[in-house]
C-alpha positions as CSV (number, residue, x, y, z in Angstrom):
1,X,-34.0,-19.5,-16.3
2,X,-34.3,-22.0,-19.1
3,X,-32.4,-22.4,-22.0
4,X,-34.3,-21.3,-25.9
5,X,-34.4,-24.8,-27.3
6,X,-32.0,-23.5,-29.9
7,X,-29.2,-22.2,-28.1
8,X,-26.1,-24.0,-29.3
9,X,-23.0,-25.7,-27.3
10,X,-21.1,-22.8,-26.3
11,X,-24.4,-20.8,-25.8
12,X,-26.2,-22.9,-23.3
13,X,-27.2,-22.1,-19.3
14,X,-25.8,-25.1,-16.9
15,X,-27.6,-28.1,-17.7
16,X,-26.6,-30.9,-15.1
17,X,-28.1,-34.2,-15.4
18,X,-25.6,-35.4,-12.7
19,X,-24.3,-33.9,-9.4
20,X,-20.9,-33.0,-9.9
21,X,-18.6,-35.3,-10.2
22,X,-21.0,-37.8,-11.7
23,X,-19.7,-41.4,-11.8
24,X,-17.3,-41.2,-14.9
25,X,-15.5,-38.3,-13.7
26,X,-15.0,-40.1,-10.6
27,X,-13.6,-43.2,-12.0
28,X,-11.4,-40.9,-14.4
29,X,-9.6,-38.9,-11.3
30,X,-9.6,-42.7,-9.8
31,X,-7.4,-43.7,-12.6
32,X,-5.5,-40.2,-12.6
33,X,-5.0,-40.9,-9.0
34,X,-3.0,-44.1,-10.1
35,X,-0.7,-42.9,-12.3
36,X,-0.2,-38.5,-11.6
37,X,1.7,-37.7,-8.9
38,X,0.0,-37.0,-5.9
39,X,1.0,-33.1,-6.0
40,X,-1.0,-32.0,-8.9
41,X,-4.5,-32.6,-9.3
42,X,-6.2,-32.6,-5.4
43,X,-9.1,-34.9,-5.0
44,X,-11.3,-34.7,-1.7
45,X,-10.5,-38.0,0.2
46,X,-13.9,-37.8,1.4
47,X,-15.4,-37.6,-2.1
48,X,-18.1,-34.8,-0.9
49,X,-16.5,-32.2,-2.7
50,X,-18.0,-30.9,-6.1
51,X,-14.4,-31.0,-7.7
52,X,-13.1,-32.2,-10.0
53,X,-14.6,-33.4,-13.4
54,X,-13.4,-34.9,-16.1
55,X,-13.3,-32.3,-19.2
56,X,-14.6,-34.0,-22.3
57,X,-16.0,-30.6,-24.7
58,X,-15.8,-27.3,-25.0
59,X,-17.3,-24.4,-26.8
60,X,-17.7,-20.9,-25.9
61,X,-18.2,-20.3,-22.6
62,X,-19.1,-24.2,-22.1
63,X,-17.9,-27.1,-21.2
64,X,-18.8,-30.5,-21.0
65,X,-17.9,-33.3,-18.4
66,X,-17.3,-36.8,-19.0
67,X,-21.0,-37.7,-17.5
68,X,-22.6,-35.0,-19.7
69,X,-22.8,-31.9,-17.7
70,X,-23.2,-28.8,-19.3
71,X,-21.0,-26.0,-17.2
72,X,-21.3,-22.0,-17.7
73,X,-17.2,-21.4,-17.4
74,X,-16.6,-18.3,-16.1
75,X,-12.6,-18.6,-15.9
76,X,-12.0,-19.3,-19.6
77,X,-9.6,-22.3,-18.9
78,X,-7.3,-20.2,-16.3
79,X,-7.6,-16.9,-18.6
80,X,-6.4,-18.7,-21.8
81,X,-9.8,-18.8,-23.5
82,X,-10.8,-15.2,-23.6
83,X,-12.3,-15.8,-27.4
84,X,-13.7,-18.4,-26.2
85,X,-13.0,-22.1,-26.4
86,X,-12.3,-23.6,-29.6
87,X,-12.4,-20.1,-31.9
88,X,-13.1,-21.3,-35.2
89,X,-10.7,-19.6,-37.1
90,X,-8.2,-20.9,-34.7
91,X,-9.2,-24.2,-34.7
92,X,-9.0,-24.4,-38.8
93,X,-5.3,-23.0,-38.6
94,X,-4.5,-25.6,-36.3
95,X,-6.3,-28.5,-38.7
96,X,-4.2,-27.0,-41.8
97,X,-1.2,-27.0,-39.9
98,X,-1.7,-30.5,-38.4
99,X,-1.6,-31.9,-42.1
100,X,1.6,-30.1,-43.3
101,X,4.1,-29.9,-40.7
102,X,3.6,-31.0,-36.7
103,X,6.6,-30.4,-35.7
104,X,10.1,-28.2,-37.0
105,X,13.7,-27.4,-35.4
106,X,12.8,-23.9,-34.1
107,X,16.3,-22.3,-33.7
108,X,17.9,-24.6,-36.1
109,X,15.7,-25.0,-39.1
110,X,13.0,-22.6,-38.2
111,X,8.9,-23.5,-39.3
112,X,8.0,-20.8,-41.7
113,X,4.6,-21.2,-39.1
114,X,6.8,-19.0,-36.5
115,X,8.4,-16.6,-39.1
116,X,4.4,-15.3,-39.2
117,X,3.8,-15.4,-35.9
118,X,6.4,-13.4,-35.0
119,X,5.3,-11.1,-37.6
120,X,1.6,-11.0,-36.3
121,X,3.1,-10.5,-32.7
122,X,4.9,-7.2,-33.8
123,X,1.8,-6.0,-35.8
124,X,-0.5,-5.9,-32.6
125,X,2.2,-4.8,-29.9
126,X,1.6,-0.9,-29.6
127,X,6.0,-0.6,-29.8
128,X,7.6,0.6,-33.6
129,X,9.5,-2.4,-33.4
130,X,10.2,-5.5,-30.9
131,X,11.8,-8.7,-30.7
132,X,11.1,-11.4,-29.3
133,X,12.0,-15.1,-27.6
134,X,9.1,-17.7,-27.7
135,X,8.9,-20.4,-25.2
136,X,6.1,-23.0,-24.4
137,X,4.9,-21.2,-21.1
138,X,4.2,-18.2,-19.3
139,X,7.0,-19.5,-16.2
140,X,9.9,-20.2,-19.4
141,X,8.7,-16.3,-21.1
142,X,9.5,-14.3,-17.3
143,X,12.8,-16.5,-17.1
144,X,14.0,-15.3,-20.5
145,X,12.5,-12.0,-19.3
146,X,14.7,-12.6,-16.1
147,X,18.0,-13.1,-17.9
148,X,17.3,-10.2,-20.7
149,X,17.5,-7.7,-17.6
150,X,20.7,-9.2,-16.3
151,X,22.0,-9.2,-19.9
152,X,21.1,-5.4,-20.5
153,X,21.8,-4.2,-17.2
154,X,25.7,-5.1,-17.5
155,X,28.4,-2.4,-17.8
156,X,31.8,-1.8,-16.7
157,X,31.0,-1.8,-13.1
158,X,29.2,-4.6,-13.2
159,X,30.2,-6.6,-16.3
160,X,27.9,-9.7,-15.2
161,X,24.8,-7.7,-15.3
162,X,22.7,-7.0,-12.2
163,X,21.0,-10.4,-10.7
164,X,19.2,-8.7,-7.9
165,X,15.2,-8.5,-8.5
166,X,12.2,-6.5,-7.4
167,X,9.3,-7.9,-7.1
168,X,5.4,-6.7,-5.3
169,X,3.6,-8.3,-2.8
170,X,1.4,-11.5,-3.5
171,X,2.8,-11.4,-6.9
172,X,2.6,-14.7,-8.9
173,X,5.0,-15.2,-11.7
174,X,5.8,-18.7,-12.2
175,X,6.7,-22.3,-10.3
176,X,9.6,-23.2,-12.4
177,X,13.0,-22.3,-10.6
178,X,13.7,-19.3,-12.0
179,X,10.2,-17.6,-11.9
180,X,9.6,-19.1,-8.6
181,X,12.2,-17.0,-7.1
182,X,10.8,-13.6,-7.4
183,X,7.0,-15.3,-7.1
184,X,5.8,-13.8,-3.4
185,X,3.6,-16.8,-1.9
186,X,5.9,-18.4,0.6
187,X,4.0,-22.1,0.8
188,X,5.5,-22.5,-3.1
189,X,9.2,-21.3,-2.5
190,X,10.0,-22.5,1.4
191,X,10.3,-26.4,0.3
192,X,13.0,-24.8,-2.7
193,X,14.4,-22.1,-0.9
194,X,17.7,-23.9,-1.2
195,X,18.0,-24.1,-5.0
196,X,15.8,-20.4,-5.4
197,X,17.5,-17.8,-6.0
198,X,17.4,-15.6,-3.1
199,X,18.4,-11.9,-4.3
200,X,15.3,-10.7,-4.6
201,X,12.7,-8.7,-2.4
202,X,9.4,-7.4,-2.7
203,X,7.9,-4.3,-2.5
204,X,4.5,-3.6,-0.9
205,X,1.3,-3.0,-3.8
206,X,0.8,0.5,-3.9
207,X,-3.0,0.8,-3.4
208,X,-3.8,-1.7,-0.7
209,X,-4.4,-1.2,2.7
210,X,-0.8,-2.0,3.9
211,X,0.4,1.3,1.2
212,X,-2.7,3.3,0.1
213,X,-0.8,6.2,-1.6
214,X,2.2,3.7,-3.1
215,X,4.3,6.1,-0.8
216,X,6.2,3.0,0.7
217,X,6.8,1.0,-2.7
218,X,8.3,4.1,-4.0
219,X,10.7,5.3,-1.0
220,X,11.5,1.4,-1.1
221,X,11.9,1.3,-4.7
222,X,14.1,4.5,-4.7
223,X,16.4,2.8,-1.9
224,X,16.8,-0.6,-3.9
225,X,17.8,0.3,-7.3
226,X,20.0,2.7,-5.9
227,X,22.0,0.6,-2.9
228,X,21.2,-2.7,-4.3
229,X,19.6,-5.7,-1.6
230,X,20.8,-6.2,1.5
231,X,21.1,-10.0,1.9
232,X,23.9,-11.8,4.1
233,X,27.2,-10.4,2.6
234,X,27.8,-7.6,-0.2
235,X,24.6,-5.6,-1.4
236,X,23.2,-7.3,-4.6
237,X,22.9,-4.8,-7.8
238,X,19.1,-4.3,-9.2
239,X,18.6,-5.4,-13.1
240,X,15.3,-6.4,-12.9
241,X,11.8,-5.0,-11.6
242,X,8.9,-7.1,-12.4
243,X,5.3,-6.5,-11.7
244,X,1.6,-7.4,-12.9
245,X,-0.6,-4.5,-14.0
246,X,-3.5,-6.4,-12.4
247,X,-2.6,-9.0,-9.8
248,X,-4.8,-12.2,-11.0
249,X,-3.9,-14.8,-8.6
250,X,-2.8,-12.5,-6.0
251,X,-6.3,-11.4,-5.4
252,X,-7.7,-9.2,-8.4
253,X,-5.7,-6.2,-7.3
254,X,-5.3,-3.2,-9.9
255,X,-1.9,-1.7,-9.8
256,X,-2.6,1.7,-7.7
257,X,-6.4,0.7,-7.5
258,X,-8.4,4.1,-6.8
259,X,-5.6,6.1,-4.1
260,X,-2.6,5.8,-6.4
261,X,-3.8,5.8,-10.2
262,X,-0.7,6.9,-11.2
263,X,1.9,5.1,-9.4
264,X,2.5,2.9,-12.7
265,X,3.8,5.9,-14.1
266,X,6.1,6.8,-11.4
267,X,7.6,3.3,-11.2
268,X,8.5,3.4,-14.9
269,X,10.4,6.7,-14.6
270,X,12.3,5.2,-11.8
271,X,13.2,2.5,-13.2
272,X,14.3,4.3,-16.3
273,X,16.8,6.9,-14.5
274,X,18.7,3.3,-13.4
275,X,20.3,0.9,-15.3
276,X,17.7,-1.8,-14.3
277,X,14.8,-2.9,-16.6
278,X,11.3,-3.0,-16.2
279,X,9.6,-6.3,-16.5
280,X,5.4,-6.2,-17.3
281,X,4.1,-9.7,-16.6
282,X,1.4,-9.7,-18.9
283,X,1.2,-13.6,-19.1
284,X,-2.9,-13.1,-18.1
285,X,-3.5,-9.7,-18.6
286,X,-2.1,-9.1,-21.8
287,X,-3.7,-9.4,-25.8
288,X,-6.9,-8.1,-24.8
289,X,-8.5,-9.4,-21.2
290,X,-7.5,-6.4,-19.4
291,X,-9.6,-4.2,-22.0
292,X,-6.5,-2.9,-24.1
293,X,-3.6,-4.8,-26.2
294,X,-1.7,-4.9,-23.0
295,X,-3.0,-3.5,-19.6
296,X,0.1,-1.6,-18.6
297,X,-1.1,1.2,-20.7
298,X,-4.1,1.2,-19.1
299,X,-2.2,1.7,-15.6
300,X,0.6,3.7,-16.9
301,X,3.6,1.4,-17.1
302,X,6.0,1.6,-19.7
303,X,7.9,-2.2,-19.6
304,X,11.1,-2.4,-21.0
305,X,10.4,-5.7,-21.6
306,X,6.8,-7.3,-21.6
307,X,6.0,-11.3,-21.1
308,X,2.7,-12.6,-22.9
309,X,1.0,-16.1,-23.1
310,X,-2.0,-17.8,-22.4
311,X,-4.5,-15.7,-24.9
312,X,-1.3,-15.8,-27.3
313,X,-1.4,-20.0,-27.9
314,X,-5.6,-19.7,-28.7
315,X,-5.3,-22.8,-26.3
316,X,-1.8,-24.2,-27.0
317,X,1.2,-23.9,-25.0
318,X,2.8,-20.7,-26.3
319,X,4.6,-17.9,-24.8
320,X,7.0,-15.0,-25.4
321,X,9.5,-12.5,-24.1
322,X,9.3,-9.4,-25.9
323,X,11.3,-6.1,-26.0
324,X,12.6,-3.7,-27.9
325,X,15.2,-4.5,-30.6
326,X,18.0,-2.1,-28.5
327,X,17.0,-4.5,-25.1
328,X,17.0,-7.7,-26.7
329,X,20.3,-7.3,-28.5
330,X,21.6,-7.4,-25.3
331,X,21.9,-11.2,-25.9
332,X,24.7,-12.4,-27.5
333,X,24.4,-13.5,-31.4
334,X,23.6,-16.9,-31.8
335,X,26.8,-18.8,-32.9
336,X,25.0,-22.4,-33.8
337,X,24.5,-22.4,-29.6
338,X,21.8,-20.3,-28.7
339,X,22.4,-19.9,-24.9
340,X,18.5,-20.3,-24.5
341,X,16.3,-22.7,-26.0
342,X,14.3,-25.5,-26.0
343,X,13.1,-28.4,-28.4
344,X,9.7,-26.9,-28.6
345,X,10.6,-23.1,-29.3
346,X,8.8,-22.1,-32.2
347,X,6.9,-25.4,-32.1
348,X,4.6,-24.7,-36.1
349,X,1.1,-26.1,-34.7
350,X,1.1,-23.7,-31.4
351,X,2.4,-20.6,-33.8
352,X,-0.1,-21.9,-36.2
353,X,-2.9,-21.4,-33.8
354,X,-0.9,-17.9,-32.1
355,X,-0.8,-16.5,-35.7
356,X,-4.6,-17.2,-36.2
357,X,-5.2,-15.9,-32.7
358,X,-3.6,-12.8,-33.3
359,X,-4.8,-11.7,-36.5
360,X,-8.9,-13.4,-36.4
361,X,-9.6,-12.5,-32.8
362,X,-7.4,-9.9,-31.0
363,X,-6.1,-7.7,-34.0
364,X,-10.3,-7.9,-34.9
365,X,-11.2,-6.2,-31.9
366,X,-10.5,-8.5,-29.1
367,X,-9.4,-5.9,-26.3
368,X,-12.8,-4.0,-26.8
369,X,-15.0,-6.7,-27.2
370,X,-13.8,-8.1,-23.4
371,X,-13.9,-4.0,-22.3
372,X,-17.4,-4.2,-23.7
373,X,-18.3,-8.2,-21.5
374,X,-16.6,-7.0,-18.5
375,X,-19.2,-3.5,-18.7
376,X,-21.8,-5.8,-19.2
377,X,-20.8,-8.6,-16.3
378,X,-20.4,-5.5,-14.1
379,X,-23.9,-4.1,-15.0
380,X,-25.5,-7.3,-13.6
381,X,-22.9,-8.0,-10.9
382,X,-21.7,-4.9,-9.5
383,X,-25.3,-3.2,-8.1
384,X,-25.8,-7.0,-6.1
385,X,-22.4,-6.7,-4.9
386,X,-22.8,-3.3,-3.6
387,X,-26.2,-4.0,-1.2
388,X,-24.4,-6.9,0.5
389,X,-22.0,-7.0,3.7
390,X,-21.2,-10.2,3.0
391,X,-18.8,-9.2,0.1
392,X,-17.0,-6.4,-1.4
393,X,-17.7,-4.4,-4.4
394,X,-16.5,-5.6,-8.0
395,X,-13.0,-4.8,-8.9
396,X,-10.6,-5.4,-11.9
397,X,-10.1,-3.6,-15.6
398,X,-12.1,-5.4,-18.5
399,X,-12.9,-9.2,-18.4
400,X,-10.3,-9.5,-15.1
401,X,-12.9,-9.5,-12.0
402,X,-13.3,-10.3,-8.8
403,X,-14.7,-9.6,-5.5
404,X,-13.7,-10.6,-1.6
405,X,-16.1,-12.9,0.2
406,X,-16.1,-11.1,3.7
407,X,-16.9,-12.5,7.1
408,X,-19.0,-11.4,9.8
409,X,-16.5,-8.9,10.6
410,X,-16.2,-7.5,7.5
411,X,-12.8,-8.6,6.7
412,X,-12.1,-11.0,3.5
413,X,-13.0,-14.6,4.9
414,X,-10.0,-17.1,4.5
415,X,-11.7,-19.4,2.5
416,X,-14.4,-18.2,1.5
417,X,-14.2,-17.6,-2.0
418,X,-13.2,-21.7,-2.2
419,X,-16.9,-22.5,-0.6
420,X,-18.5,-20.4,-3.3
421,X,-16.5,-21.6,-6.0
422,X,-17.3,-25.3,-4.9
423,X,-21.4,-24.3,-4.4
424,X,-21.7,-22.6,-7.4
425,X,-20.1,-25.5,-9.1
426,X,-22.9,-27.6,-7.8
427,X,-24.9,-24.9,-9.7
428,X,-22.9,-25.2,-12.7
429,X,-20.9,-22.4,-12.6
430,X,-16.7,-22.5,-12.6
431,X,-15.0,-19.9,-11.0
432,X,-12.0,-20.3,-9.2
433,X,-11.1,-18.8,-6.0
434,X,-7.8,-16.5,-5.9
435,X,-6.1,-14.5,-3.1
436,X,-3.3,-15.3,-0.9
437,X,-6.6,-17.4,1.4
438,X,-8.9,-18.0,-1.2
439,X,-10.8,-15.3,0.2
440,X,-11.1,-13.6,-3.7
441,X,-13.8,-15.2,-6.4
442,X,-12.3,-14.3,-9.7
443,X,-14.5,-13.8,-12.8
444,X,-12.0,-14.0,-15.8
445,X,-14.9,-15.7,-18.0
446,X,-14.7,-15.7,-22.3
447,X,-16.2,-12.4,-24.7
448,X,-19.1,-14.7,-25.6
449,X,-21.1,-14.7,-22.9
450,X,-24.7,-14.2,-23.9
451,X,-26.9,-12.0,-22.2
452,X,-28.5,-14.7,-20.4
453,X,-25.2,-16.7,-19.0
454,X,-24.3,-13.0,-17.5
455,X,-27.8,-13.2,-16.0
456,X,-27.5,-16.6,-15.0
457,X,-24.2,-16.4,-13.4
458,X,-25.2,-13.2,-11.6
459,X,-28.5,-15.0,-9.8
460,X,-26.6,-18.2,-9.0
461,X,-24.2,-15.7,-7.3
462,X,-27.0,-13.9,-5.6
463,X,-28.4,-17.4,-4.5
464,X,-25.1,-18.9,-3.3
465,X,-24.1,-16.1,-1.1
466,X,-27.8,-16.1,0.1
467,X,-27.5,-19.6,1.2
468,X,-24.1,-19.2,2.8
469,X,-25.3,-16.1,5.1
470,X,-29.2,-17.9,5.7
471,X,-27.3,-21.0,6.7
């Protein structure tokens, strides 16, 4: 499948005049190599892999390399570019802003660029009223989200608030201390279990194999918020239950999935009859990807307090806490000390972009425009998925897919999705693999995907999984 000669960057089918990673991407991660610490960006020491490039451009749903290769990217920059890279509304609010005011004193001498914002933030969110923290990444928004429930959850028989935290299985909120604790994948907190908080305990996800009905979760659920968490010494009190509507990089797992569809419900009433809070984690699903302004709704939770970023920056750092004005005023009143903050809160270019973001793309119809992508991804994808063994069928809610790579066994094939993801690159196709053993290829790709990009993707798909199974 050829590209029309006029399809514009940000249009375009994979065009790669180089095998991935040409030359100049690998002198780039040569000189990365030199001065990034070795625990961020992995290189193959054999240099066969097709991983990484160099990004140079993007637009759309492409993006180009540092040796000229045109790539189809179907995870839209780790979920953040759902309108696409580079909108261009968002990308003239970010120009304007860049030649009036760069940076600002956010909680001292506040940009007038987060005043609006704010005020675009609260015009989406389907609540009468919120407020809200910013912060500068979806880790920073579920630790301000962590400390609002300890805040609100005080009282007189526990005046300190309730530190003990609920959390789901494979759940992935966050490697920063305080998101790190209740995060579930035991290779990121073991080497910082000692400086992790450890009141916290996770519940199994209602809808998998290990709790079909949710019946477990619930009983479990019931038994924590009422008795607290056993740990070595007292019981700890629950303040906080946190949870993803749809599990991202825990596999692509729908809250409930298709034997518990109203388990989100359920939870919310729970947690509402005790004084802890309920925490949505909407830091990828939320503004739109899942098919709706936030994708509890669409699986029945009602958050006391909901967590946003990546879609909210338009493709700057940006996050927020938000809740409603009776949960956050369970933080003190700033004094001239606000007892949490950061030089970068409210930073004018990011809200800039966020304000832009929220009013040209997802107030404009963003949430049905990815319903209406994902229906059309799953038109192509979902029937070839369904006459294979060598996979299971398409899951997810709007533009969040993904499938399990199985093995001959028919159980999800540690691994697997990571040797598609690296062939289809080859291809010139990005996904990313996801699952607790990157047995999971996630499809989280932009709106904008042409008719013939879906097609393309689907085939090169088809023709990767062929090869893997035909040897």
């Amino acid at each position: 499948m050829a590209d029309a000669p006029e399809a514009p960057f940000g249009e375009r089918l994979p065009h790669l005049p180089t095998p991935p990673p040409g030359p100049a991407s690998r002198d780039l991660m040569r000189r990365l190599s030199e001065v990034e610490s070795r625990n961020v960006t992995w290189q193959d020491p054999a240099e066969e892999a097709a991983w990484p490039v160099a990004w140079t451009e993007a637009k759309g749903a492409n993006v180009r390399d540092a040796d000229g290769n045109v790539y189809l990217d179907l995870t839209a920059a780790f979920g953040v570019c759902l309108a696409g890279h580079r909108p261009p509304a968002v990308e003239a609010a970010i120009r304007e802003q860049s030649g009036r005011l760069l940076h600002g004193m956010g909680d001292v001498h506040p940009p007038d660029a987060k005043v609006r914002l704010l005020e675009a933030l609260a015009d989406v969110l389907p609540w009468t009223s919120m407020r809200a923290t910013l912060a500068n990444s979806g880790s920073e928004a579920v630790e301000i989200a962590l400390k609002t429930a300890q805040l609100a959850s005080a009282d007189d028989e526990h005046p300190a608030g309730r530190p003990g935290i609920v959390a789901f299985d494979q759940g992935y909120h966050g490697l920063t201390l305080g998101a790190l604790a209740p995060t579930f994948r035991q290779d990121f907190r073991e080497p910082f279990a000692d400086r992790t908080w450890g009141g916290v305990t996770w519940l199994p996800w209602p809808g998998s194999d290990q709790d079909p009905d949710g019946t477990r979760a619930l009983e479990r659920l019931g038994g924590f918020l009422a008795d607290g968490i056993d740990v070595d010494g007292p019981s700890i009190p629950v303040g906080a239950v946190i949870v993803e509507p749809v599990q991202a990089r825990g596999g692509v797992r729908v809250l409930g999935g298709e034997y518990a569809p109203n388990i989100g419900r359920t939870i919310s009433d729970l947690v509402a009859a005790s004084p802890a809070l309920l925490i949505a984690d909407e830091i990828f699903t939320g503004l739109g990807r899942c098919g709706a302004m936030i994708a509890s709704a669409r699986v029945g939770l009602c958050p006391d307090v909901l967590v946003l970023g990546k879609v909210l920056g338009g493709g700057l750092p940006l996050s927020a806490c938000v809740g409603a004005p009776e949960v956050m005023n369970a933080w003190p009143r700033s004094t001239g000390e606000a007892i949490h903050t950061s030089t970068f809160l409210g930073h004018p270019l990011a809200c800039a972009a966020g304000e832009s973001m929220l009013r040209s793309e997802v107030a404009a119809g963003l949430p049905e425009r990815a319903e209406a992508t994902g229906g059309r991804v799953r038109a192509a994808f979902a029937p070839m998925l369904a006459e294979r063994s060598d996979t299971s069928e398409l899951r997810g809610l709007g533009l969040l897919l993904g499938f399990d790579v199985l093995g001959a066994d028919g159980q999800a094939e540690a691994g697997g999705a990571v040797d598609v993801a690296e062939r289809l690159m080859r291809r010139g196709v990005m996904v990313l693999p996801a699952g607790p053993e990157g047995a999971t290829l996630e499809i989280t790709p932009p709106v904008n995907l042409t008719e013939a990009q879906i097609g393309y993707a689907a085939e090169a798909v088809r023709a990767v999984l062929d090869e893997r199974r035909n040897g």
